[in-house]
C-alpha positions as CSV (number, residue, x, y, z in Angstrom):
1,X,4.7,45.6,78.2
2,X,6.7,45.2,81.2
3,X,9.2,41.6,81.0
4,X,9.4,39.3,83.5
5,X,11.4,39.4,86.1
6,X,14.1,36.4,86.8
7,X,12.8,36.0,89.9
8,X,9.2,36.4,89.1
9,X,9.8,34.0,86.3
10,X,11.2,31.5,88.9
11,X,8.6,32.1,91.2
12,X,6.1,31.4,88.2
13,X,7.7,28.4,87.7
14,X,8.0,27.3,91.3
15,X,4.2,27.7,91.7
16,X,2.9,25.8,89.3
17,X,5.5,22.9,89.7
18,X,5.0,22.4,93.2
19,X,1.3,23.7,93.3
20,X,-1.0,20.5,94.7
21,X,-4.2,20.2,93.0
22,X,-7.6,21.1,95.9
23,X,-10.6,19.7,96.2
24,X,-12.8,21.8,94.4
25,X,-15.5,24.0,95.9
26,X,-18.5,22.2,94.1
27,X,-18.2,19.1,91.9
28,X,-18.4,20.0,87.8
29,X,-21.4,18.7,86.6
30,X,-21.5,18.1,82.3
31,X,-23.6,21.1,80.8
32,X,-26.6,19.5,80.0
33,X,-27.7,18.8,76.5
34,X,-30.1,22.0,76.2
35,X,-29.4,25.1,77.2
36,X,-33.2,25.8,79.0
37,X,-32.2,22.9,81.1
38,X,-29.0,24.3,82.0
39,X,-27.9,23.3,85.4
40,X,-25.9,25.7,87.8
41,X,-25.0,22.8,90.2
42,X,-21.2,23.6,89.4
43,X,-21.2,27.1,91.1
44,X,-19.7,26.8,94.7
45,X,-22.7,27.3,96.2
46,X,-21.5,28.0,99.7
47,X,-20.3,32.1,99.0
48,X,-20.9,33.3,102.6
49,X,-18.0,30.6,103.6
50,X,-15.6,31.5,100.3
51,X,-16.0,34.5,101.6
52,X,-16.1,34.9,105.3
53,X,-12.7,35.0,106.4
54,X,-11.4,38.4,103.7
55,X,-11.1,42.0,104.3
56,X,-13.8,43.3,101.7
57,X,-16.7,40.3,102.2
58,X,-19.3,42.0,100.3
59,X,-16.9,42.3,97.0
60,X,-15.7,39.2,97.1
61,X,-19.5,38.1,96.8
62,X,-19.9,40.5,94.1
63,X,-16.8,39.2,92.1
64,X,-18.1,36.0,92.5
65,X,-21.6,36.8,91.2
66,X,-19.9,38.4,87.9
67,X,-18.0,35.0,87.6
68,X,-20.8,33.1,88.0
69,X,-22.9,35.0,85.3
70,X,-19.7,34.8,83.4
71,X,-19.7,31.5,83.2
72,X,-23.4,30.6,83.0
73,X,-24.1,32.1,79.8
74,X,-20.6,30.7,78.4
75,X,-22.0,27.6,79.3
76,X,-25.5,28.3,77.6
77,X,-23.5,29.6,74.2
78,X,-21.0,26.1,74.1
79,X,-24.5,24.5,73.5
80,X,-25.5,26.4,71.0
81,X,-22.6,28.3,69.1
82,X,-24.1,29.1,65.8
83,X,-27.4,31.3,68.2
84,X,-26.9,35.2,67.5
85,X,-29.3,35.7,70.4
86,X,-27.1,34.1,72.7
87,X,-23.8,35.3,71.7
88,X,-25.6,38.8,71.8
89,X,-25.7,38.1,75.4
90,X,-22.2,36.9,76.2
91,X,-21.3,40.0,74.6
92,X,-23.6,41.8,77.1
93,X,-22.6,40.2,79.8
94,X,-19.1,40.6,79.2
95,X,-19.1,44.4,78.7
96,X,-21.3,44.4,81.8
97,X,-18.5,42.2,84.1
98,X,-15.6,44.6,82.4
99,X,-17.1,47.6,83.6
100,X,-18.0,46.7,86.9
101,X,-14.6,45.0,87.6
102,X,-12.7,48.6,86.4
103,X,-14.6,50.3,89.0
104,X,-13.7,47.7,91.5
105,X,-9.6,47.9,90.7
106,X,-10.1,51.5,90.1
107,X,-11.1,52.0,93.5
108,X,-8.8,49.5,95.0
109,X,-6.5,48.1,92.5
110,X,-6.2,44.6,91.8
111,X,-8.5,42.7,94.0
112,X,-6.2,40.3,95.1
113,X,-6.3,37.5,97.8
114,X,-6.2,39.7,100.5
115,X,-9.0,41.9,100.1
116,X,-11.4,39.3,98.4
117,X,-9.9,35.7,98.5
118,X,-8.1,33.3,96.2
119,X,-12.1,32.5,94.0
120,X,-13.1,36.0,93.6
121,X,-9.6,37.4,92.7
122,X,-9.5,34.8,90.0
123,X,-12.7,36.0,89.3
124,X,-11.6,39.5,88.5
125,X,-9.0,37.8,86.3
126,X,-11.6,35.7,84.6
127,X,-13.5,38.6,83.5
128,X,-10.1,40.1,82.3
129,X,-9.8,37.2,80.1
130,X,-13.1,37.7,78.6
131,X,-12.1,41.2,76.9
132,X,-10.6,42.6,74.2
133,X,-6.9,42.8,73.8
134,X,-6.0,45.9,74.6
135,X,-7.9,45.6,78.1
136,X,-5.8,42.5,78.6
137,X,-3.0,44.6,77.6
138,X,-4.3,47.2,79.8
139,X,-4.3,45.4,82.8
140,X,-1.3,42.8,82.7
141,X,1.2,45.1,84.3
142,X,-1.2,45.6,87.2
143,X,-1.4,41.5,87.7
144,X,2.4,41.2,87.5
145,X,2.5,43.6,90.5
146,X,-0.5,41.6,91.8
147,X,1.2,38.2,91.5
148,X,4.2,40.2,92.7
149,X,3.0,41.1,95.5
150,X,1.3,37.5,96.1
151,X,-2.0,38.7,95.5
152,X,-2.8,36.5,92.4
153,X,-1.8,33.5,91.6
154,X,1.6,33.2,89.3
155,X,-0.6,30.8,86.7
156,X,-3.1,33.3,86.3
157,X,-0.2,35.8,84.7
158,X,0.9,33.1,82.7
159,X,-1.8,32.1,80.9
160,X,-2.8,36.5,80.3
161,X,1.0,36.7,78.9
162,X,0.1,33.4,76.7
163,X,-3.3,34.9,75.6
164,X,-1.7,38.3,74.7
165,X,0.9,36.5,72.9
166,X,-1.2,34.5,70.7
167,X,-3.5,37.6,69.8
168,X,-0.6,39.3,68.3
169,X,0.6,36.4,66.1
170,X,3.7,35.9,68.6
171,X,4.6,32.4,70.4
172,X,3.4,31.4,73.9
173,X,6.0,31.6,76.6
174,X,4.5,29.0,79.0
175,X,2.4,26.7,76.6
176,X,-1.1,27.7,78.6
177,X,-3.1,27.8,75.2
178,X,-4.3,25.5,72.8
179,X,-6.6,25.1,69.7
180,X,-7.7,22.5,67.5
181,X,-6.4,21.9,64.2
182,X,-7.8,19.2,61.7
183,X,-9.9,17.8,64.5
184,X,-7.3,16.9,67.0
């Protein structure tokens, strides 16, 4: 794994010190209480403008379908933890997502701001997320040179470097990750 840079480290820091907090796209709604009832009022529902003013148009849409499906079945398996049926299907879903965002970055790297926009190259990071380890491993040098290279937001890395850190029994570096212990 490739350290962090000083700089980049700084810059890290920098960005999510000064970084004021947008309106968001959509308001959240509460996942409803049923998962056949689920509502998909939370997904920005305005694409065509997320995604008007990038070079690649057509992928950002695409990333942001795979995020939305990403997050829709999340949502449907948070209501309902202990169903195999459903957990079946995030697992589907997420080897689905992978695959489709390794074409994308093999074919033209990260998919950073740039090319898709700010949503759908955290969408690509999202799906990232999702995996196993090693395709987090896999992948974090080629965010560094994304955030870098100001193509992905520095808060994105740090929570990947926290994740991977975690996995492998070591401590986080930013304190991006939590968990629950004895209720609290």
């Amino acid at each position: 794994m490739r350290a962090l840079t000083n700089s980049m480290l700084i810059c890290l820091i920098l960005t999510m010190a000064c970084r004021t907090p947008q309106a968001p796209a959509a308001v959240a709604v509460p996942a409803p209480k049923t998962p056949a009832t689920m509502s998909t009022a939370w997904i920005p529902a305005d694409t065509k403008k997320l995604c008007s003013d990038v070079k690649l148009s057509q992928l950002c849409s695409s990333l942001l379908e795979l995020r939305d499906r990403d997050q829709l079945i999340r949502r449907k398996w948070l209501e309902d933890r202990e169903n195999a049926a459903i957990k079946a299907e995030v697992e589907k879903v997420d080897r689905e997502n992978l695959a489709a965002v390794e074409a994308i970055i093999a074919e033209h790297g990260y998919p950073g701001k740039s090319l898709v926009g700010v949503k759908a190259s955290g969408a690509s990071w999202t799906i990232i997320q999702h995996a196993d380890l090693e395709t987090q491993k896999k992948y974090l040098d080629v965010m560094t040179s994304a955030v870098e290279s100001g193509e992905l937001e520095g808060a994105l890395l740090a929570t990947t470097v926290d994740r991977i850190r975690i996995r492998e029994g070591q401590p986080q570096l930013y304190g991006t990750q939590f968990r629950e212990v004895n209720g609290e």
